[in-house]
C-alpha positions in Angstrom: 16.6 14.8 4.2 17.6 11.1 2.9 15.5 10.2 -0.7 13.4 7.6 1.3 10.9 7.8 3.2 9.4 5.4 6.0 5.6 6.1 6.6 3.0 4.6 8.3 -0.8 3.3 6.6 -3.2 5.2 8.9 -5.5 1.9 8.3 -3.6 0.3 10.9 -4.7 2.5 13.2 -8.0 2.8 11.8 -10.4 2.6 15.2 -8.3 6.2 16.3 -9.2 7.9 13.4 -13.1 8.2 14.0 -13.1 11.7 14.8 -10.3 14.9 14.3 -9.4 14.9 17.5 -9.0 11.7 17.4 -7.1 11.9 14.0 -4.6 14.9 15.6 -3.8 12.7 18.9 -3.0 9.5 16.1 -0.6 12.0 14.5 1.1 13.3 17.5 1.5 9.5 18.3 2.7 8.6 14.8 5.9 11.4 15.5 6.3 9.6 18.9 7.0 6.6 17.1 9.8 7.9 14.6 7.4 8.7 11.6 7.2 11.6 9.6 5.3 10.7 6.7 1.9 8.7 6.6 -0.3 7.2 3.8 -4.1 8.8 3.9 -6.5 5.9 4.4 -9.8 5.6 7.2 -9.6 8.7 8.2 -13.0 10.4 9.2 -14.8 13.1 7.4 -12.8 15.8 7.1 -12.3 18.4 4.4 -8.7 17.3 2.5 -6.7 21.0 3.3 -8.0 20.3 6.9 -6.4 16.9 6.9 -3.3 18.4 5.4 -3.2 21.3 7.5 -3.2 19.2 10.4 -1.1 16.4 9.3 1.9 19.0 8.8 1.1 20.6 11.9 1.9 17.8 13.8 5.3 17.3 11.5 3.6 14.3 9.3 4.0 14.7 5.2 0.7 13.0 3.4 2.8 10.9 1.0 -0.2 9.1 -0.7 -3.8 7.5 -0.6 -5.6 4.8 -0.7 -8.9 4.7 -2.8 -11.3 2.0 -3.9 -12.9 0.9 -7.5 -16.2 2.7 -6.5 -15.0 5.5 -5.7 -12.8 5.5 -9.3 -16.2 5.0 -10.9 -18.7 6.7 -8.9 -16.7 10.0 -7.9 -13.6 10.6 -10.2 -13.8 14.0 -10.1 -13.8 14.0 -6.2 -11.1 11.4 -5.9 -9.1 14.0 -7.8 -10.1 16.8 -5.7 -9.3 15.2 -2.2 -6.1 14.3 -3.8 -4.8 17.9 -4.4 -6.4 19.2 -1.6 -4.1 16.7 0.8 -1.7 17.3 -1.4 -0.7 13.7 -2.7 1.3 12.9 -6.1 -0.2 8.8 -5.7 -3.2 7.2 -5.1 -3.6 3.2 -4.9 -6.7 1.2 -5.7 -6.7 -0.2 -2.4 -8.7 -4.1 -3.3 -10.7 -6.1 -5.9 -13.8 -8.2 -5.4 -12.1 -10.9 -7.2 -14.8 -13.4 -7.5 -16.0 -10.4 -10.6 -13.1 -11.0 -12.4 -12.5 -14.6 -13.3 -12.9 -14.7 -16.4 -10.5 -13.5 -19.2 -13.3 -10.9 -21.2 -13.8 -9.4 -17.4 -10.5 -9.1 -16.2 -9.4 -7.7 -20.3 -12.2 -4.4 -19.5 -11.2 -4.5 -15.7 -7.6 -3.4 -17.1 -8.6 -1.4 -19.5 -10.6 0.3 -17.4 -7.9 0.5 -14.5 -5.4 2.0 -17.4 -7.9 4.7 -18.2 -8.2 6.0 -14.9 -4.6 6.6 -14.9 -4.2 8.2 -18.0 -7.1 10.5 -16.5 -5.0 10.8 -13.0 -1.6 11.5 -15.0 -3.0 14.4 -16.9 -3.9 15.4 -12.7 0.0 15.1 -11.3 -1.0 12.1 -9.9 0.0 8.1 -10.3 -2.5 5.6 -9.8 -0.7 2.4 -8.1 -2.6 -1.1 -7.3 -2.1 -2.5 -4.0 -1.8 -6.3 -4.0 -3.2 -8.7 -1.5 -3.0 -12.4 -1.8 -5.8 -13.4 -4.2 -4.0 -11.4 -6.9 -1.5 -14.6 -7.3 -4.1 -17.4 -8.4 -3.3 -18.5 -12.0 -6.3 -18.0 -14.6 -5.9 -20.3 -17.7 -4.1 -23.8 -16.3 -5.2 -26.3 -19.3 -4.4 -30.5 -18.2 -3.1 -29.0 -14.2 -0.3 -27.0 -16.2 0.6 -23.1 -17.0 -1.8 -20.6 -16.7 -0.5 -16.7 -15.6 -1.0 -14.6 -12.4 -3.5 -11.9 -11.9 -1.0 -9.8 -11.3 1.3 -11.0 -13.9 -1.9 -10.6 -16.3 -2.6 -6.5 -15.1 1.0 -5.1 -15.2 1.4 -6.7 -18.9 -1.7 -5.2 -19.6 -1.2 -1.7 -18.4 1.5 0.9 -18.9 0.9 4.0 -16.5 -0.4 2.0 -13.4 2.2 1.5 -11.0 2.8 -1.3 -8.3 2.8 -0.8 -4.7 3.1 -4.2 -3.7 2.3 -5.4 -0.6 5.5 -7.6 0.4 3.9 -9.4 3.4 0.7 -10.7 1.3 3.3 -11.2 -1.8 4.9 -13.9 0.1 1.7 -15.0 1.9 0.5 -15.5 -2.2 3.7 -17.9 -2.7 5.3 -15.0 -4.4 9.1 -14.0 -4.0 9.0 -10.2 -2.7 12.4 -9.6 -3.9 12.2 -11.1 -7.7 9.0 -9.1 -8.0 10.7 -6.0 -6.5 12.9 -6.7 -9.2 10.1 -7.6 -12.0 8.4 -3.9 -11.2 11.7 -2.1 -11.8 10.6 1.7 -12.5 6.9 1.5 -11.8 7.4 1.2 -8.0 8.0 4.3 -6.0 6.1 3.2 -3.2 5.3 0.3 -1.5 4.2 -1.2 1.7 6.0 -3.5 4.3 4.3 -5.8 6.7 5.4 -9.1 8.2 4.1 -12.5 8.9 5.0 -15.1 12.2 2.9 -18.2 12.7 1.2 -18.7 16.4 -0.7 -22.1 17.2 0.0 -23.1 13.5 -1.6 -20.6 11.8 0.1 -17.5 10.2 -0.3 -14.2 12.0 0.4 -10.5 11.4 3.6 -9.4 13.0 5.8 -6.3 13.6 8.1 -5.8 10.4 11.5 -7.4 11.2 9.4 -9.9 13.8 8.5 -12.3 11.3 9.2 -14.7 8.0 10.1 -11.3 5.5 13.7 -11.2 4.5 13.7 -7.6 4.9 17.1 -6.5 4.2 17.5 -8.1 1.0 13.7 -6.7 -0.2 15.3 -3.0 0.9 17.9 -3.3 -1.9 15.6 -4.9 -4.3 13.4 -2.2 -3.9 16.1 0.5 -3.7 17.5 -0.9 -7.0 13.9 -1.0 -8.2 13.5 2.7 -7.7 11.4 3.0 -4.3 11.5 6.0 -2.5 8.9 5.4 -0.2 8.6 2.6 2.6 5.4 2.2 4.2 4.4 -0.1 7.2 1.0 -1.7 7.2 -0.3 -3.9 9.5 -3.6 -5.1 9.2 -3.8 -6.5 12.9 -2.1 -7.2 16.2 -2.3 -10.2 17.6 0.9 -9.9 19.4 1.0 -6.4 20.8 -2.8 -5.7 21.2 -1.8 -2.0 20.4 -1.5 -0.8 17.0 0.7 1.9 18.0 3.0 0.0 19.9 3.6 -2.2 16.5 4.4 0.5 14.6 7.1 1.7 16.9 9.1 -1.7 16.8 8.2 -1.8 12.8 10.3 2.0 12.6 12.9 0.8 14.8 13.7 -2.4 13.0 13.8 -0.3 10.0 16.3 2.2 11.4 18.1 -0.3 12.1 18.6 -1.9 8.9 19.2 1.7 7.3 16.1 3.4 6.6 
């Protein structure tokens, strides 16, 4: 089996996970499609060994999670406990309500707070990661229109254990460059997730990875240099196919194409 991995973020196929025979028909659909690993996220109620059970049986390694802040605060213990019962060695906070972090004393305990969940998640087996959107690249601290840092700049200087699994298509739809921050997260990015952006009646639209702006190639060997082992495709909508399933099919075949 190569070292990496292309998987699939069950979000994006979110509205055929609402029951588990939905959830089994998704899977067999996901193998259909070239994948043999997916990312746990939207699925329905289901007890984790179920999931994992069934995941397996249809040939489809859980490789990861997606949780939220809530959850971290509200249900640590559980978060752990779904976590070794699918059998997952990463979890990613998943988004941020942004508008509660704008200032530098909330966004200094926000960190803190992030960096402590890992430390709790290490002693586990398992690495807590932050998944990036866009928001994450506003500058806090510009004096006279001039300087100021990222958020994102701001919360990997400020913790050690949380990894990155950026989000190359919403780095670049930030203004960010997906393969100098490949670069920039050298060693604390094992995973990370791929989508795409094209631009229909002047506005900028989710696309199939390889159909859009992403120079994907050179982001593979930034992230391969950077230590990734695990490529997943996201895609939040889509606008172009109408079917969720037939976007991840041309995502994997693009990416087997350029050598993954």
């Amino acid at each position: 089996m190569s070292k990496y991995r292309v998987a699939v973020q069950m979000y994006t196929v979110n509205q055929f996970l609402k029951t588990p025979a939905e959830v089994r028909s998704t899977l067999a659909k996901f193998r259909k499609a070239g994948y043999d690993a997916a990312q746990i996220c939207a699925v329905c109620p289901m007890p984790p060994k179920e999931l994992r059970d069934m995941m397996l049986g249809e040939g489809i390694d859980p490789i990861g999670a997606h949780t939220d802040m809530n959850a971290l605060r509200s249900n640590l213990k559980g978060v752990i406990a779904e976590c070794h019962g699918w059998g997952v060695a990463y979890n990613a906070i998943s988004w941020l309500p942004m508008a509660e972090y704008k200032t530098p004393e909330a966004q200094k305990k926000l960190f803190k707070e992030i960096e402590g969940y890992a430390k709790i998640l290490k002693k586990e087996g398992i690495t807590l990661q932050y998944h990036n959107h866009a928001f994450e690249f506003e500058r806090f601290g510009i004096k006279n229109g001039r300087g100021g840092k990222l958020f994102l700049d701001m919360l990997y200087e400020s913790t050690k254990l949380l990894q990155a699994e950026l989000d190359f298509g919403w780095v670049l739809r930030g203004g960010g460059d997906p393969v100098a921050w490949a670069a920039k997260m050298k060693g604390r990015l094992d995973q990370v997730h791929f989508k795409d952006w094209g631009i229909a009646n002047d506005q900028m639209i989710f696309r199939e990875v390889g159909e859009g702006s992403v120079n994907w190639p050179a982001v593979i060997k930034a992230c391969k240099a950077a230590g990734t082992r695990h490529f997943i495709v996201e895609q939040d909508a889509c606008p172009v196919t109408n079917d969720p399933f037939k976007s991840i099919a041309i995502s994997r075949a693009n990416l087997t194409k350029m050598g993954l």
